[in-house]
Backbone as CSV, one residue per row, in Angstrom:
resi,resn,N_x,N_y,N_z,CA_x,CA_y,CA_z,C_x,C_y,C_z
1,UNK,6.072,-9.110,-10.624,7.069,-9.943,-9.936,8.348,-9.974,-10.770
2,UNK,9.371,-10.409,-10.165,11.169,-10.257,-10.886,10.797,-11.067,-11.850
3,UNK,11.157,-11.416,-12.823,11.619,-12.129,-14.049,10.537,-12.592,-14.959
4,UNK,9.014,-11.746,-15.062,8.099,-12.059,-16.038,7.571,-10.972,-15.676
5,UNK,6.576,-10.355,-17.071,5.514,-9.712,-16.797,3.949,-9.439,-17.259
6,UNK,3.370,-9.419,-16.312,1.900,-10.069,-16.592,1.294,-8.570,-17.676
7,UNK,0.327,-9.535,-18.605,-0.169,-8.803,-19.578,-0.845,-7.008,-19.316
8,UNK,-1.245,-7.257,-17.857,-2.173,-5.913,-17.740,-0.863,-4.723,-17.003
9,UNK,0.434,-5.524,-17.121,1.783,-4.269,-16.895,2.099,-3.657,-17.734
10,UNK,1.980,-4.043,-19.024,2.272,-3.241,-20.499,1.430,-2.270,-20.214
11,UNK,0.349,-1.806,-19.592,-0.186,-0.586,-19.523,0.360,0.379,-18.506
12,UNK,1.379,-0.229,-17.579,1.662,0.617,-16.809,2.732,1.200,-17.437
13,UNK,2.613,2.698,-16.552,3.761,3.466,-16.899,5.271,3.147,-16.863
14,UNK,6.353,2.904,-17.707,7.445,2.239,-17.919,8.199,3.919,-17.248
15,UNK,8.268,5.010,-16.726,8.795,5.749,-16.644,9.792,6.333,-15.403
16,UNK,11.047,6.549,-15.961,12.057,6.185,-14.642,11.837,7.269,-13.486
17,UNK,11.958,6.971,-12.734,11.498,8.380,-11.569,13.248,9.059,-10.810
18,UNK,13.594,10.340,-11.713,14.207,11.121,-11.889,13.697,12.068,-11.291
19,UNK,12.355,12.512,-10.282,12.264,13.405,-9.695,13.085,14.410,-8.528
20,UNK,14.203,13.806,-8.153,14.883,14.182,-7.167,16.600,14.402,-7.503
21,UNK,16.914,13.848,-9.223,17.804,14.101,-9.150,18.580,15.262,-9.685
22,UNK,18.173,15.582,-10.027,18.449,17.835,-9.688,18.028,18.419,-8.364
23,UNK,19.769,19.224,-8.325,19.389,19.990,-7.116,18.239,20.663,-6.909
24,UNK,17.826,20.395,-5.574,16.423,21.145,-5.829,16.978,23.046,-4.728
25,UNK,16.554,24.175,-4.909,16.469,25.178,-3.742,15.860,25.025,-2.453
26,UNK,14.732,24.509,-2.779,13.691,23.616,-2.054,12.978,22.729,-2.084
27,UNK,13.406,21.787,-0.902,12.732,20.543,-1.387,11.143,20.656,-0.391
28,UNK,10.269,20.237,-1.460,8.722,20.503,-1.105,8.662,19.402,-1.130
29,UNK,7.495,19.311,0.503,7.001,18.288,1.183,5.966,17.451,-0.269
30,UNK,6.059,15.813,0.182,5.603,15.337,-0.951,4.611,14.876,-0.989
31,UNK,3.839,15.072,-2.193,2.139,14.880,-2.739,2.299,13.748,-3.907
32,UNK,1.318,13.293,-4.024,0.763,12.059,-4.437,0.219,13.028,-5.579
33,UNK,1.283,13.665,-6.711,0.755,14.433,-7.675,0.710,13.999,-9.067
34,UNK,0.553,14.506,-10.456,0.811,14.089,-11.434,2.350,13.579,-11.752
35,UNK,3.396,14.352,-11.535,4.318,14.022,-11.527,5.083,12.680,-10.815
36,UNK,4.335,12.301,-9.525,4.560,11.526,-8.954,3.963,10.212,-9.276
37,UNK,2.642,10.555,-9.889,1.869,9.099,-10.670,2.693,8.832,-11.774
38,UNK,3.190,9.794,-12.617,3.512,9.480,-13.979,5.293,8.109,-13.581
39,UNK,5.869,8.171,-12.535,7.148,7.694,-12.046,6.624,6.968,-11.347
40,UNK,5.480,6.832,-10.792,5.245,6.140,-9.264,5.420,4.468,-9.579
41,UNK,5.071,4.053,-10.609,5.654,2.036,-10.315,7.263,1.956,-10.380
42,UNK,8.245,2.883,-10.887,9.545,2.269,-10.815,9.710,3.342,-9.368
43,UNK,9.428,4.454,-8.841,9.411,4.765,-7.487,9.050,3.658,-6.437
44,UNK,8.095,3.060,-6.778,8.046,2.103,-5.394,8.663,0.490,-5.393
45,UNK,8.910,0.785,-6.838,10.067,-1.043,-7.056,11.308,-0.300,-6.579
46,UNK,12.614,0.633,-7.128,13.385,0.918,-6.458,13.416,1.344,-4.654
47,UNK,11.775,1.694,-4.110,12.226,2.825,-2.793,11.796,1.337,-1.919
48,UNK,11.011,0.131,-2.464,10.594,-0.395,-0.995,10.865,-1.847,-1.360
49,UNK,12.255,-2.482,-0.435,12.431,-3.991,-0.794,10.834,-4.745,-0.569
50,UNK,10.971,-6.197,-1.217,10.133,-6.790,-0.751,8.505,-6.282,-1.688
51,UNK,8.794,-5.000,-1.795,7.017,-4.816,-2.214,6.129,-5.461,-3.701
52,UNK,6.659,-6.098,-4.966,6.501,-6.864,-5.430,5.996,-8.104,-4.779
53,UNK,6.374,-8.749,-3.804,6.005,-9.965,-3.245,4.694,-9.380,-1.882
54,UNK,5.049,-8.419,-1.537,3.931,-7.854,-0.552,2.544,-8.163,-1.574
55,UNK,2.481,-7.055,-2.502,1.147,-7.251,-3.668,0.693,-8.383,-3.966
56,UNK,1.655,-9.156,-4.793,1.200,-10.401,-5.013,0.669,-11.190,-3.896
57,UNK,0.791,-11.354,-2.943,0.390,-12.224,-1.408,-0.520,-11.482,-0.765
58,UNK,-0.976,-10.507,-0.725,-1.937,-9.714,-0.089,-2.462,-10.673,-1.143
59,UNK,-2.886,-10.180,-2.602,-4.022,-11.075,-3.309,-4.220,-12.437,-2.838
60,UNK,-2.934,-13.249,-2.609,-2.927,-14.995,-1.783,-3.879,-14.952,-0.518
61,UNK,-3.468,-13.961,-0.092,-3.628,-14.337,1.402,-5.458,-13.592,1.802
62,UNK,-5.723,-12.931,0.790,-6.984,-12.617,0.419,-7.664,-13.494,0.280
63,UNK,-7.400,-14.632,-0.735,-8.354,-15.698,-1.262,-8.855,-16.425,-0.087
64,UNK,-7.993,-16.003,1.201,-8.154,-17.563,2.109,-9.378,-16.534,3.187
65,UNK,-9.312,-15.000,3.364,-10.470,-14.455,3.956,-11.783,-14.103,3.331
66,UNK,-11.719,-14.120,2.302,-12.711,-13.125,1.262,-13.701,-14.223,1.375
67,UNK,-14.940,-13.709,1.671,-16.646,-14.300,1.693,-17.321,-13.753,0.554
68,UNK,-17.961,-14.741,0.558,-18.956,-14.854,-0.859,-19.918,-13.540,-0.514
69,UNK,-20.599,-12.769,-1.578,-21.298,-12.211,-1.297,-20.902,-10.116,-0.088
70,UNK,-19.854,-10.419,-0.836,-18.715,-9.410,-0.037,-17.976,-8.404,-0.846
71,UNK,-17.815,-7.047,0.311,-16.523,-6.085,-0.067,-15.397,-6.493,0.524
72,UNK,-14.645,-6.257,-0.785,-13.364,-6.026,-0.274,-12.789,-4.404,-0.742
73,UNK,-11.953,-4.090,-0.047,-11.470,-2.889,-0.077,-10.203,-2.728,-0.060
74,UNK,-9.526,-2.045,-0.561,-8.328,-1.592,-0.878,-8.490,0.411,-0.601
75,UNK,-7.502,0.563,0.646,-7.752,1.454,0.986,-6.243,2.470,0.876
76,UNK,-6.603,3.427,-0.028,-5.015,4.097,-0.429,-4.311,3.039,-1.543
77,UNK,-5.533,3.070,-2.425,-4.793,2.430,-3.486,-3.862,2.838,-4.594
78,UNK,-3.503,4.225,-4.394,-2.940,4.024,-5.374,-3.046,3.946,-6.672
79,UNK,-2.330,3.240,-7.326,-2.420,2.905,-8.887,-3.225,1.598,-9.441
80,UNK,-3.362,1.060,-7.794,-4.797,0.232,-8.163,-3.866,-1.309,-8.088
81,UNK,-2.217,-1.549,-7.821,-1.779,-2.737,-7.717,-2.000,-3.610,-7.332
82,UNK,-2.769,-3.403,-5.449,-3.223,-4.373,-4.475,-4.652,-4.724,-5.199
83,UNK,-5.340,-3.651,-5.908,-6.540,-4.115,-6.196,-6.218,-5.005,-7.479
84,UNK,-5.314,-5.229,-8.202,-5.297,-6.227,-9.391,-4.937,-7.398,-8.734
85,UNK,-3.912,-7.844,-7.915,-3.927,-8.738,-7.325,-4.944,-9.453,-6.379
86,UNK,-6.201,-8.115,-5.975,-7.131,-9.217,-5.195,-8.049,-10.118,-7.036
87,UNK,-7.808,-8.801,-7.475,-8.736,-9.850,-8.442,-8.644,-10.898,-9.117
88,UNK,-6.984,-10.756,-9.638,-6.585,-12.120,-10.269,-6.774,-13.370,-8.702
89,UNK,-6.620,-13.184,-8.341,-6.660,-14.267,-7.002,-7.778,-14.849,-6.043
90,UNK,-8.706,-13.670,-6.121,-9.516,-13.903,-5.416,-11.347,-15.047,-6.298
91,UNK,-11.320,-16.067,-6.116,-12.299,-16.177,-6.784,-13.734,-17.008,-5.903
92,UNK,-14.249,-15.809,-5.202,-15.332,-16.165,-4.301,-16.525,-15.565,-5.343
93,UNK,-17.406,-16.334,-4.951,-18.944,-15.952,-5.314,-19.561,-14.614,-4.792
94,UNK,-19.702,-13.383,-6.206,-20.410,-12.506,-5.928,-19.345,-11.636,-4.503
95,UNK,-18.725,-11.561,-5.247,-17.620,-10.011,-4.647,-17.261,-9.497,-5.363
96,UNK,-17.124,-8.170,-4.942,-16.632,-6.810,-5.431,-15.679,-6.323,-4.466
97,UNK,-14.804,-5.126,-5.465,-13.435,-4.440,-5.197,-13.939,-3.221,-5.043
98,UNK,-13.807,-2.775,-3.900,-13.985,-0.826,-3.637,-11.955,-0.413,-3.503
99,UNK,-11.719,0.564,-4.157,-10.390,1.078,-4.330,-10.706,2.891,-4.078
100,UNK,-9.833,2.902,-2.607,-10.268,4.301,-2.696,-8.927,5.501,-2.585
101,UNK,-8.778,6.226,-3.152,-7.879,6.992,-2.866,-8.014,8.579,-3.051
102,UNK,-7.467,9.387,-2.264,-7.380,10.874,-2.271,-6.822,11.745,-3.342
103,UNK,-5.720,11.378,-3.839,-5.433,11.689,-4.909,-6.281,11.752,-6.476
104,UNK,-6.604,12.703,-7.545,-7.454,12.465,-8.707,-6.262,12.258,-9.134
105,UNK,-5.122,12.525,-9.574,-4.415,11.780,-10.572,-3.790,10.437,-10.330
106,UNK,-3.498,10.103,-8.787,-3.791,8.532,-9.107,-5.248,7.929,-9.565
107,UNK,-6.600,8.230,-9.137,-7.615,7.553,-9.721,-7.774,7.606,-11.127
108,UNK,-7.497,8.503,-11.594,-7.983,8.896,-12.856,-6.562,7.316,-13.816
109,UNK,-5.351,7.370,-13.383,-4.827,6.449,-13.886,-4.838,4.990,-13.409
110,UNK,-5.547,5.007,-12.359,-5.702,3.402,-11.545,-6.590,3.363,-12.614
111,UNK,-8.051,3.900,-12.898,-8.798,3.997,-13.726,-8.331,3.303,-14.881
112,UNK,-7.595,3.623,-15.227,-6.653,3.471,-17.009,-6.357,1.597,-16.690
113,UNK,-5.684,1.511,-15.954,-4.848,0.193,-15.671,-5.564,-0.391,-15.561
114,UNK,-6.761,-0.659,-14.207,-7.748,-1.640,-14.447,-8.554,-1.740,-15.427
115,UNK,-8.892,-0.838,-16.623,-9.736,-1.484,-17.971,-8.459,-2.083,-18.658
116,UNK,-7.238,-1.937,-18.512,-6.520,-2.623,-18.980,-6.287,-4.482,-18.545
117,UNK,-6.439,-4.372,-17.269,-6.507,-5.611,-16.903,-7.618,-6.052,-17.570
118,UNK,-9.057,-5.931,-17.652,-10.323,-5.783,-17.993,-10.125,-6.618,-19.051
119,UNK,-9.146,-6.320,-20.474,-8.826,-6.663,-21.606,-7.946,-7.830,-21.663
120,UNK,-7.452,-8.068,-20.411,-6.320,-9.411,-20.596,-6.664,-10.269,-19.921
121,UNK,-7.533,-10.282,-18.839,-8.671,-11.600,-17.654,-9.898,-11.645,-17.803
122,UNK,-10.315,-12.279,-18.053,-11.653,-12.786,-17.894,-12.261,-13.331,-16.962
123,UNK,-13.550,-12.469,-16.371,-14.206,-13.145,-15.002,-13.244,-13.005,-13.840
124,UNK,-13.350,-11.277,-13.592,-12.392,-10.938,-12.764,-13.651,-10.530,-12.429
125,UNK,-13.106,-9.877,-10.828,-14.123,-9.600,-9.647,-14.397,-7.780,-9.986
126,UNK,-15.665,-7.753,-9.846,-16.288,-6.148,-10.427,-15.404,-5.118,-9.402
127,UNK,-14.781,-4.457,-10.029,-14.059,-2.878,-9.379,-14.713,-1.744,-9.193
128,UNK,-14.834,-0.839,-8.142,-15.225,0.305,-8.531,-14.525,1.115,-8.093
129,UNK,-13.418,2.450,-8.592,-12.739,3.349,-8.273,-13.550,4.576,-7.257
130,UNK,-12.946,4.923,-6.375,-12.904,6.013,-5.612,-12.651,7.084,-5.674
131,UNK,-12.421,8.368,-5.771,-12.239,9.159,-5.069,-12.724,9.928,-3.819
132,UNK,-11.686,9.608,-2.731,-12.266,10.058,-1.488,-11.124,9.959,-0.334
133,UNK,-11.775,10.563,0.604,-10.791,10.732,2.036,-11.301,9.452,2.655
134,UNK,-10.122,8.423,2.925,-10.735,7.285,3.255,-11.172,7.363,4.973
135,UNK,-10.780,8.544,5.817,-11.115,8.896,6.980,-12.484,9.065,6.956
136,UNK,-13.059,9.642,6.061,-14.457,10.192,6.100,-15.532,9.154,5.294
137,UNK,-14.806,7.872,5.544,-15.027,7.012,3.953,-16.444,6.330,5.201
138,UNK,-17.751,6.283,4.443,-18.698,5.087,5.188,-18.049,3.729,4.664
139,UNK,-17.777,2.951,5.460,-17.264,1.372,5.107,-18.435,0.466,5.544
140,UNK,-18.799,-0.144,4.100,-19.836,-1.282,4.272,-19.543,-2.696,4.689
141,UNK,-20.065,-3.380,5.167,-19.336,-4.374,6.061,-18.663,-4.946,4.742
142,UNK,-17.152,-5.965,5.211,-16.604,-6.313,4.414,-15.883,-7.244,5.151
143,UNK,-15.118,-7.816,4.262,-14.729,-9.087,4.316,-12.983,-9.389,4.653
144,UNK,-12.312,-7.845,3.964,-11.138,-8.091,3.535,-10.912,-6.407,3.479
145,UNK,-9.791,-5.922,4.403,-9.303,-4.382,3.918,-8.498,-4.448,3.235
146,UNK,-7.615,-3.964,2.784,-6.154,-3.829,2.290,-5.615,-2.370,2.849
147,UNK,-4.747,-1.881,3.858,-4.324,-0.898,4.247,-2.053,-0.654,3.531
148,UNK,-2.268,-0.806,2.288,-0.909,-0.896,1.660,-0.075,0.312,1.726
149,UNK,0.892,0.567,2.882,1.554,1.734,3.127,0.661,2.545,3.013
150,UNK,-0.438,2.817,3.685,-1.167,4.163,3.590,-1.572,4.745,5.130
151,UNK,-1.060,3.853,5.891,-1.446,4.201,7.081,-0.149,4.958,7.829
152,UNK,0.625,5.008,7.116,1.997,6.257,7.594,1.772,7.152,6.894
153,UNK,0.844,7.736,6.436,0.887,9.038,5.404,-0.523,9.669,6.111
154,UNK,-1.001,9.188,7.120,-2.430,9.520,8.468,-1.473,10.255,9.476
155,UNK,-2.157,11.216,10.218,-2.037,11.915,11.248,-1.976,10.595,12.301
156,UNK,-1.143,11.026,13.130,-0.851,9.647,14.592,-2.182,9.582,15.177
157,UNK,-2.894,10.562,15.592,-3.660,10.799,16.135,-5.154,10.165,15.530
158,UNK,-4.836,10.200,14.358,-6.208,9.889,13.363,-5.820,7.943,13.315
159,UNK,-5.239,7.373,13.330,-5.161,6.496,13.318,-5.896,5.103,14.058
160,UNK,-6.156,5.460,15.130,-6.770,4.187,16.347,-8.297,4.443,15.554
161,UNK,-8.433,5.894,15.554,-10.371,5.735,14.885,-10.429,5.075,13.387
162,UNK,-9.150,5.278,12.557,-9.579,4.785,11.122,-9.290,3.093,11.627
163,UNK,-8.608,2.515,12.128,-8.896,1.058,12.388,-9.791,1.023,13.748
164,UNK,-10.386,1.257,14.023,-11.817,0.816,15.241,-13.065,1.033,13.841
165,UNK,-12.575,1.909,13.026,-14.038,1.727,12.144,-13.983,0.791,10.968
166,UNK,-12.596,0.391,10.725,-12.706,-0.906,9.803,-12.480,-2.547,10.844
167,UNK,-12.312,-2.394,11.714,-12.279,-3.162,12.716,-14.068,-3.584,12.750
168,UNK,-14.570,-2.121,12.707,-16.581,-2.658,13.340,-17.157,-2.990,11.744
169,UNK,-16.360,-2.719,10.489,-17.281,-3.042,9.229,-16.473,-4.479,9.031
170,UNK,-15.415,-5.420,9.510,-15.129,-6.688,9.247,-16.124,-7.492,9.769
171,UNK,-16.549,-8.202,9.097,-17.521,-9.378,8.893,-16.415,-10.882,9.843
172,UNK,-17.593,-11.256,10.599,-16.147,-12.449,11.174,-15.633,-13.199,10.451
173,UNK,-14.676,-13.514,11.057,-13.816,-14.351,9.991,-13.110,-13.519,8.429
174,UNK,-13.270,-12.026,8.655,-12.455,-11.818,7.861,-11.119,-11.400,8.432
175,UNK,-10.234,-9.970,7.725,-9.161,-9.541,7.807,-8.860,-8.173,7.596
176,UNK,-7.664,-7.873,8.458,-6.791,-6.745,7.393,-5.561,-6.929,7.214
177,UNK,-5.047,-6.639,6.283,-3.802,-6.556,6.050,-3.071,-5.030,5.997
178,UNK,-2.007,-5.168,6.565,-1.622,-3.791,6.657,-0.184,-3.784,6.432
179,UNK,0.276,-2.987,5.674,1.829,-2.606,5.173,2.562,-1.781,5.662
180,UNK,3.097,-1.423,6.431,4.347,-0.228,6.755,5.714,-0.395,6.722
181,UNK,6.102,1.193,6.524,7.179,1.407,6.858,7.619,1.494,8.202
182,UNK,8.533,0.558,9.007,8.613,-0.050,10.165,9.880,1.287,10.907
183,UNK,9.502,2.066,11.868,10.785,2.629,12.879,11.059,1.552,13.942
184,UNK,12.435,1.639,14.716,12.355,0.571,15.582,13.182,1.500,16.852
185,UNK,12.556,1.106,18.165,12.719,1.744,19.495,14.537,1.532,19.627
186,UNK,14.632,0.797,19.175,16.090,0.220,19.634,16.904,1.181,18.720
187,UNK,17.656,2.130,18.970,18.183,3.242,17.486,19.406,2.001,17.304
188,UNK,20.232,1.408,17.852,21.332,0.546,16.841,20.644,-0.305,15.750
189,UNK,19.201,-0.709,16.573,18.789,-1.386,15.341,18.299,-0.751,14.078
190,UNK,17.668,0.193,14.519,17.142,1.461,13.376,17.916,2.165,12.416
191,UNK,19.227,1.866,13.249,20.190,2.822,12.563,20.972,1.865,11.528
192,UNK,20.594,0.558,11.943,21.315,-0.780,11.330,20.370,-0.837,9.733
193,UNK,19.236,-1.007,9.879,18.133,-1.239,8.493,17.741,0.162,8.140
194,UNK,17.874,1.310,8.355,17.909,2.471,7.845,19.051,2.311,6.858
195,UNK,20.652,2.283,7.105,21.599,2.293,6.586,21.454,0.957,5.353
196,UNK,20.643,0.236,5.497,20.648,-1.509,4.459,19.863,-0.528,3.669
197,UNK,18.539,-0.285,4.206,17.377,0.661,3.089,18.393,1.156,2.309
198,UNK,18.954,2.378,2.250,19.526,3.348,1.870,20.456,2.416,0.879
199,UNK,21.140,1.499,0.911,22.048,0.276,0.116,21.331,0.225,-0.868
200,UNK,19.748,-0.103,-0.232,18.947,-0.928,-1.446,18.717,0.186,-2.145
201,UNK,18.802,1.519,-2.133,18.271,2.401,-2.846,19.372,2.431,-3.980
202,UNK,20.455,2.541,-3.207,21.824,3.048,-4.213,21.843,1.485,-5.262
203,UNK,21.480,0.464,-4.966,21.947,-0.765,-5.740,20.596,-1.048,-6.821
204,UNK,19.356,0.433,-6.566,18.551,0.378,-7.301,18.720,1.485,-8.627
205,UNK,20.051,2.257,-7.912,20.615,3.421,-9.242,20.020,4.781,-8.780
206,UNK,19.248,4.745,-7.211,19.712,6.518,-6.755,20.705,6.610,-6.322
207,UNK,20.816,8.565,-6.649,22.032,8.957,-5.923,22.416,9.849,-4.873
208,UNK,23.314,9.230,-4.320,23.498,10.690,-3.070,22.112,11.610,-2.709
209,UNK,21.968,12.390,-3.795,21.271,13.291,-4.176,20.010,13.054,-3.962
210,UNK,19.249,12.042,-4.812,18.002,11.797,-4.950,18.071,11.301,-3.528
211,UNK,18.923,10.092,-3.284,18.081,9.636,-1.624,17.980,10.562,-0.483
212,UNK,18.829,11.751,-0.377,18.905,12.679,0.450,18.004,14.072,-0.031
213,UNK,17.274,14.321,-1.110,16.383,15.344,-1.383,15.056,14.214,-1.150
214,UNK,14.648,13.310,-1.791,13.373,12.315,-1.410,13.028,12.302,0.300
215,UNK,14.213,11.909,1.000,14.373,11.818,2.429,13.706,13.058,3.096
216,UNK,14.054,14.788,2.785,13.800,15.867,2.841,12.073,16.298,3.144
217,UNK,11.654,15.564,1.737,10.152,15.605,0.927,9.317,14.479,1.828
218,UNK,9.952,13.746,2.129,9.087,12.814,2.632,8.897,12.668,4.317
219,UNK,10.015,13.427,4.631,9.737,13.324,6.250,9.065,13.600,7.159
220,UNK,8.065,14.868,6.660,7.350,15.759,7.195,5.932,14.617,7.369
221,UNK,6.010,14.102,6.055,4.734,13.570,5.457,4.530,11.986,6.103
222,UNK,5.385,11.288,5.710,5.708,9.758,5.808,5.767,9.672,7.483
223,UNK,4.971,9.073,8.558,5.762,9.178,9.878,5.333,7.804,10.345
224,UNK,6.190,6.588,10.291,5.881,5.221,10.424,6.127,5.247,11.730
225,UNK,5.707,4.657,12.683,5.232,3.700,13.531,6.241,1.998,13.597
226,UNK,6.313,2.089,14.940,7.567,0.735,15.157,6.329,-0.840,15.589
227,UNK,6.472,-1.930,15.616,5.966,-2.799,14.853,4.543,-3.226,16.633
228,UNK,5.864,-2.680,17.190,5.051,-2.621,19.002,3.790,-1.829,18.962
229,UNK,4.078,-0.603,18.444,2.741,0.201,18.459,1.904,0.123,17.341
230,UNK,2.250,-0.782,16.090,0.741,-1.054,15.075,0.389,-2.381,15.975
231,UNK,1.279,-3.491,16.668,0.395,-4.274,17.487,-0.873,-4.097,18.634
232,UNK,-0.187,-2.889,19.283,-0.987,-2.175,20.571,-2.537,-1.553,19.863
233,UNK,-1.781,-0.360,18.720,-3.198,0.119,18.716,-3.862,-0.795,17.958
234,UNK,-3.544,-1.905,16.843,-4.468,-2.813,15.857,-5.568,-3.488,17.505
235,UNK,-4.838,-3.536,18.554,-5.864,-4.627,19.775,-6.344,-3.486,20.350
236,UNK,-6.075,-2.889,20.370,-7.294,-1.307,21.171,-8.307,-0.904,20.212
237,UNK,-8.056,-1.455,19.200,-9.263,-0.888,17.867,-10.036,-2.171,18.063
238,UNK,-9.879,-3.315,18.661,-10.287,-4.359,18.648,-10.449,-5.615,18.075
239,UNK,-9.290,-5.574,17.546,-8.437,-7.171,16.756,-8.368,-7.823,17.870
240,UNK,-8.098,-9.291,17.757,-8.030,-9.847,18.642,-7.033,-10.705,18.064
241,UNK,-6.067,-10.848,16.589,-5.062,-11.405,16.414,-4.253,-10.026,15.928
242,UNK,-3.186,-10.312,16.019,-2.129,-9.405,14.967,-0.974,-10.079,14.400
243,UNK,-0.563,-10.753,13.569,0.308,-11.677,12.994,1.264,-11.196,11.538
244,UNK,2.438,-10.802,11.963,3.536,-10.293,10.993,3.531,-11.712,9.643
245,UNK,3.304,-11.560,8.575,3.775,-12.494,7.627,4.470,-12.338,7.202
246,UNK,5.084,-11.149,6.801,6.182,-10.612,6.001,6.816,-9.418,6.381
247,UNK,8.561,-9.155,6.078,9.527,-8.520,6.755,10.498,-8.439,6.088
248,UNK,11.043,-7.214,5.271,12.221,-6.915,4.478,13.009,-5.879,4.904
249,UNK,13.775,-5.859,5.823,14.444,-4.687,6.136,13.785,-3.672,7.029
250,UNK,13.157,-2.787,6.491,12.463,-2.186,7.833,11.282,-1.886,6.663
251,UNK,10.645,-3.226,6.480,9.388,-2.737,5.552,8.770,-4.436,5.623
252,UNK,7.620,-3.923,6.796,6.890,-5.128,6.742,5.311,-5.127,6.468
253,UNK,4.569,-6.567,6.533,2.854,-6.497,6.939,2.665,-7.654,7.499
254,UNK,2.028,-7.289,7.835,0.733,-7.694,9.410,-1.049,-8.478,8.515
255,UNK,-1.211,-8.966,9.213,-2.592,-9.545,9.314,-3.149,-9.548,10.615
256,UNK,-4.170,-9.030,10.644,-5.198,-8.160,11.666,-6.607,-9.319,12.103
257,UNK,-6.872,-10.120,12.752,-8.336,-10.960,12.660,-8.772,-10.006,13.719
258,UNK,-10.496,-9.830,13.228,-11.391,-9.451,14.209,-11.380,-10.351,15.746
């Protein structure tokens, strides 16, 4: 969070993400690679307003679904952020953290960070790292998903089946939470918080350059969804709430009840 930092961040990588600012000949579509782990926490504090406070409150807003005796999951974790925040926060009886992601060089360093947390909390909730395709993932009933920007980096098509099958492993009365990058039908409006994004990038110290080679790399890959159609398909997978909590520009999340 802005203006302190918690003990198990000294392990994260302090390293500025300069990947984009040399001309590139070609800019190659983008992977979740070593290079990209080694930059990836000041990559996603400069590229996505709001996401500091997203993390931290997914863990809040966790504490109030999470059942005793339960998974929770964090799906496309990453560097393992959403999963430190369920743990500092979450304190139900006899739960565990499944963290799964496709990438080995993010696991292998989510890996790193959570024994780091390990060393600075005490009587945190048991973790176990992943590697895996969370499409092909068996999900044991659970209590609590975490879907943190990972559901724009899925095929359109693959999408309604990966939430109908975490939809049938929620336990009642739990949740999902889900993060995206928001398109909007209306292009003045799109074209309105596209142009703010792009502000927030430059007032984060990219340039020209980097936001327009990143943009390149990521377009093919990244394909978000406007806030109408994660409502539609979250109730065709069979939610029966869908409720926006949070909204920064064109980067929001949702809470999902069975």
């Amino acid at each position: 969070m802005p203006g302190f930092t918690r003990p198990a961040e000294n392990a994260v990588s302090k390293q500025a993400d300069r990947l984009f600012a040399q001309p590139l000949a070609q800019v190659p579509d983008f992977v979740f690679n070593e290079d990209v782990v080694r930059v990836f926490p000041d990559m996603i504090k400069r590229s996505v307003p709001g996401y500091p406070t997203i993390v931290e409150n997914i863990g809040v807003l966790a504490g109030q679904f999470a059942q005793p005796h339960s998974i929770l999951y964090d799906l496309g974790s990453s560097l393992g952020a959403v999963t430190q925040a369920l743990r500092r926060h979450v304190q139900i009886a006899d739960c565990r953290v499944i963290a799964v992601d496709n990438s080995p060089a993010m696991v292998e360093r989510s890996r790193e960070y959570l024994h780091a947390q390990d060393s600075m909390f005490q009587e945190l909730l048991p973790v176990e790292v992943i590697e895996a395709d969370i499409l092909s993932l068996d999900l044991q009933p659970t209590s609590l998903v975490a879907l943190n920007f990972t559901l724009q980096f899925i095929q359109p098509e693959q999408r309604l089946t990966l939430l109908t099958r975490i939809r049938q492993a929620l336990l009642p009365g739990g949740a999902l939470i889900l993060s995206e990058k928001l398109r909007f039908a209306d292009q003045a409006q799109h074209n309105l918080l596209n142009e703010l994004h792009i502000a927030f990038k430059r007032a984060n110290g990219y340039s020209e350059l980097e936001i327009a080679q990143k943009r390149s790399a990521i377009e093919k890959v990244m394909l978000p969804d406007s806030l109408e159609q994660h409502r539609e398909r979250l109730l065709e997978a069979g939610f029966s709430q869908v409720v926006p909590w949070f909204q920064c520009l064109n980067f929001a999340s949702l809470v999902a009840l069975p």
